[in-house]
N, C-alpha and C positions, 0 to 999 in steps of 0.2 A: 780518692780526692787528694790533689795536691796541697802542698802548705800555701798554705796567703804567704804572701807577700809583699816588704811595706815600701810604698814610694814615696819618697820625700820630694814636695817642688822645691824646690833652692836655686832657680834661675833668674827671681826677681831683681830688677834694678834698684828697688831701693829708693827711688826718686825722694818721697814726704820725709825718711826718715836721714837720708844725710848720708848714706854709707852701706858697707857692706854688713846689715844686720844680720846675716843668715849666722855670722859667725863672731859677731862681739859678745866678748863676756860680759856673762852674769851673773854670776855666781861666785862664791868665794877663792876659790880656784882656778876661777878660767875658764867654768862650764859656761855652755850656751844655750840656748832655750834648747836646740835640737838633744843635745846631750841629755835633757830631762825626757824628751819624747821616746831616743833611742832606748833610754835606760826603762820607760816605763813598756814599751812595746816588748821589748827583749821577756820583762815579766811575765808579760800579755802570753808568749808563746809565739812570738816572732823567732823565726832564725834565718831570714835574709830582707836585704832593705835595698833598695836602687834606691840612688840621687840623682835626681834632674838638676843638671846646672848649666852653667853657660862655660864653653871649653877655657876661658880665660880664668875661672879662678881655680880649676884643676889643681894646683898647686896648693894652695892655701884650703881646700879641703883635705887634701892628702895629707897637709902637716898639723893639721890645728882636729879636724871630726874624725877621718877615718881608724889613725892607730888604736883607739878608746875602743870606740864601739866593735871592732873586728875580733876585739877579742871573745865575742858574743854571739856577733851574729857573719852570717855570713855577706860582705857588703860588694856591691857594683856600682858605677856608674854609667851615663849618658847624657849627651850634650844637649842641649835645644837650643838648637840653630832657626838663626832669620830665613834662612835658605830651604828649609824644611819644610815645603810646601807641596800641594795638589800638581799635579802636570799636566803642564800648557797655561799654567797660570808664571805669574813674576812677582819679585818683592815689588812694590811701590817704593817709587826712587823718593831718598829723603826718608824712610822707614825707621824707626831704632829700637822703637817697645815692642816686647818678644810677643806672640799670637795670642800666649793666655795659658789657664791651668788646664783648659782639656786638653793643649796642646799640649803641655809639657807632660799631661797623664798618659797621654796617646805615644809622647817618643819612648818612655820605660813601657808601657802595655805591650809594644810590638816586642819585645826583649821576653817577654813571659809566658808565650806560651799558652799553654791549657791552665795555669795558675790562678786561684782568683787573686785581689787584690785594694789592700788599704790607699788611701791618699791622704797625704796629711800635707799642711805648707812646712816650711823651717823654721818660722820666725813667731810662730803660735802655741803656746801651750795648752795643753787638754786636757792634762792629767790623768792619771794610774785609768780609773774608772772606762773613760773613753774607748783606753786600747783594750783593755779587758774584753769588754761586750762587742768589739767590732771585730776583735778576732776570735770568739767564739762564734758569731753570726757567720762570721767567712768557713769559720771550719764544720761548723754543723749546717751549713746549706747545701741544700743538692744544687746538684749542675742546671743550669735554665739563663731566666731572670730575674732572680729578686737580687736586690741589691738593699744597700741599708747607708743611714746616715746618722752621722750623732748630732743630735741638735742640741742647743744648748737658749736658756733663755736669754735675750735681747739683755737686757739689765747687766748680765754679768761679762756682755762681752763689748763694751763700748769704754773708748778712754775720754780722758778730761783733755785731752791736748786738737783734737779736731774730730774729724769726719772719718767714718771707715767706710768699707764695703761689706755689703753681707747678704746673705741669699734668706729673704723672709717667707718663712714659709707657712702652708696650710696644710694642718693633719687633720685625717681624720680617721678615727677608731686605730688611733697607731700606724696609718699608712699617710708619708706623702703623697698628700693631693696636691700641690701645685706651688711653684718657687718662682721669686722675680728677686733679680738681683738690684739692689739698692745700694749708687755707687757713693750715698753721701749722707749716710746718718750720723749723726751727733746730738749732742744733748742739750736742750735748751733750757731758762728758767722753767716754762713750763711743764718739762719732759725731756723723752726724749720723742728724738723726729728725724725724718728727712726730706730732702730738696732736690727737685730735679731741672731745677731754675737757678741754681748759682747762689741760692740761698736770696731768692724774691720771698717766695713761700715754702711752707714748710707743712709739714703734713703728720699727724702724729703717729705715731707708734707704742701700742702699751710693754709694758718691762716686761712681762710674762711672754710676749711673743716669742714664738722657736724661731731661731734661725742659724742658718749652717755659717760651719766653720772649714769647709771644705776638710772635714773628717770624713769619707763615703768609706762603704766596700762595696767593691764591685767583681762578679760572676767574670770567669775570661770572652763571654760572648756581649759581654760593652765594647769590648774594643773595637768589634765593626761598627757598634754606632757612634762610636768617636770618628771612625774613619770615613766615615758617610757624611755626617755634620759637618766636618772639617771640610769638605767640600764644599756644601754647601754655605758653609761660614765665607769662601772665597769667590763662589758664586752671587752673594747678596750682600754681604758685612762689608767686606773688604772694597765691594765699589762704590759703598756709601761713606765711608768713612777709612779712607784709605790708611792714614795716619796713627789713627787711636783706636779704629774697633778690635776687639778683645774675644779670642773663643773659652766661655767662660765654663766652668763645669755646672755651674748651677742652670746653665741655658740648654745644657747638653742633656743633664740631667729633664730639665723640664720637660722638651722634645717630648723623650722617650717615651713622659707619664703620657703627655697630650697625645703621641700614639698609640697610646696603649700596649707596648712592646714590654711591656716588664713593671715592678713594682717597685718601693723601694719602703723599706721598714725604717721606721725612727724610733732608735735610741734613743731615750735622752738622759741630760747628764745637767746635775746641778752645779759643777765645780764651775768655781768662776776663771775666766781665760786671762792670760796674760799675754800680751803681745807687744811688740814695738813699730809700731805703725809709724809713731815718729821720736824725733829722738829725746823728748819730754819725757817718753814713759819708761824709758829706761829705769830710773831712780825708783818708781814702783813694780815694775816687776824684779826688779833686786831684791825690795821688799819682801814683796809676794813671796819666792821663792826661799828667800833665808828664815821667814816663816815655816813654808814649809817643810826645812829642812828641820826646824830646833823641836818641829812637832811628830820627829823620829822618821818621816815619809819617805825622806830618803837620805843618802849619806854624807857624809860632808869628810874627805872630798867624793864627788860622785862613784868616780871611776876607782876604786879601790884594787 
């Protein structure tokens, strides 16, 4: 059995939050939310990590995440390109937002081999627990398809400043049964909720609900079904929505359940999530984190 392997997406634009969040500090020194994932993974039993990015910030990961965590783990990267597509197909002229995370999971998966493999975003925190169980699930699974997810409850991972995306899911006796991605939950006096109307109506959602934070592990025989989807994502997605449809993991992921091609085991994990979705929440996951630092969890400065 080979080591897992952990993939970071880090090709997002960025659009709601203002900037290149994959790599603003947050932390007393200069850490970034990635530098808490790297450092908690490295724990976990990681010893190599691919980053998905877009070829243009190359540089600005090279001088600000790579030196740190190299000292640990062993690190690569790979581009996600707009150009990266099925053949005999084209970008749609006028194009800019990149295909999506199964895409971005699909260009580091072709990089790996017989390897299974974590997915985590950059700009999410999970904490310790998360990597823990999702790479001992990686390493004590046999070869097939099971696959596992950490979900985390609805409650702990929504902010005060707008709407996220999140893949709401349905388990049952510990296995997902079935995931729809929910591009616009927020929290209302009532609750919380979301809206697939521009915020006409709204639809509620209980705080206990699981839903993914696009934590998976995945077996190295997903990557043909990324590569099949992705097809078919440009077969049907892309001619209806030339512009903005998205090949998302939690769609990929659902596929598979809906053909019975494999399973996927849910983790779950109480810690509550930090992220910068926009650039409001900054100021609380500073917070968050310098909490969790004066409560011994990790070290201040990280990187010692």
């Amino acid at each position: 059995m080979r080591e897992p392997v952990l993939v970071i997406l880090a090709a997002g634009m960025g659009s709601r939050y203002g900037g290149l969040k994959q790599i603003d500090p947050i932390g007393e020194y200069g850490e970034k939310i990635i530098d808490y994932s790297l450092y908690d993974a490295a724990r976990a039993g990681f010893k190599k990590a691919v980053f998905v990015i877009k070829e243009e910030l190359l540089s600005a990961f090279q001088e600000t995440v790579f030196p740190n965590v190299e000292k640990f783990m062993e690190v690569s990267y790979v581009f996600q390109k707009l150009t990266d597509i099925p053949e005999g197909f084209t970008v749609p002229e006028g194009r800019e937002k990149p295909w999506g995370t199964s895409h971005a999971t699909l260009v580091a998966a072709r990089t790996l081999g017989d390897a299974p493999y974590a997915v985590i975003n950059s700009d999410d925190f999970y904490g310790r627990e998360a990597f823990q169980k999702i790479y001992d699930f990686l390493k004590n699974a046999e070869d097939g398809t099971d696959c596992a997810m950490v979900g985390y409850y609805l409650k702990n991972t929504v902010t005060e400043h707008g709407t996220v995306s999140r893949g709401v899911c349905e388990v049952t006796e510990g296995k997902l049964t079935g995931i729809v991605e929910r591009l616009k939950i927020g929290k209302r006096e009532s609750g919380i909720a979301y809206t697939e109307d521009e915020g006409e109506t709204w639809t509620p959602l209980a705080d206990d609900t699981v839903v993914s934070m696009n934590l998976f592990g995945f077996p190295a025989g997903f990557t043909a079904i990324l590569e099949r989807e992705f097809l078919s994502f440009f077969r049907e997605n892309v001619q209806k929505n030339p512009m903005k449809a998205e090949f998302l993991l939690p769609f990929t992921v659902g596929s598979m359940i809906d053909g019975k091609e494999g399973s996927v085991t849910v983790l779950s994990s109480a810690d509550k999530w930090y992220g910068v979705t926009y650039k409001e929440d900054k100021e609380q996951v500073m917070a968050g984190i310098r909490s969790l630092t004066e409560q011994g969890l990790y070290p201040s400065p990280l990187w010692k």
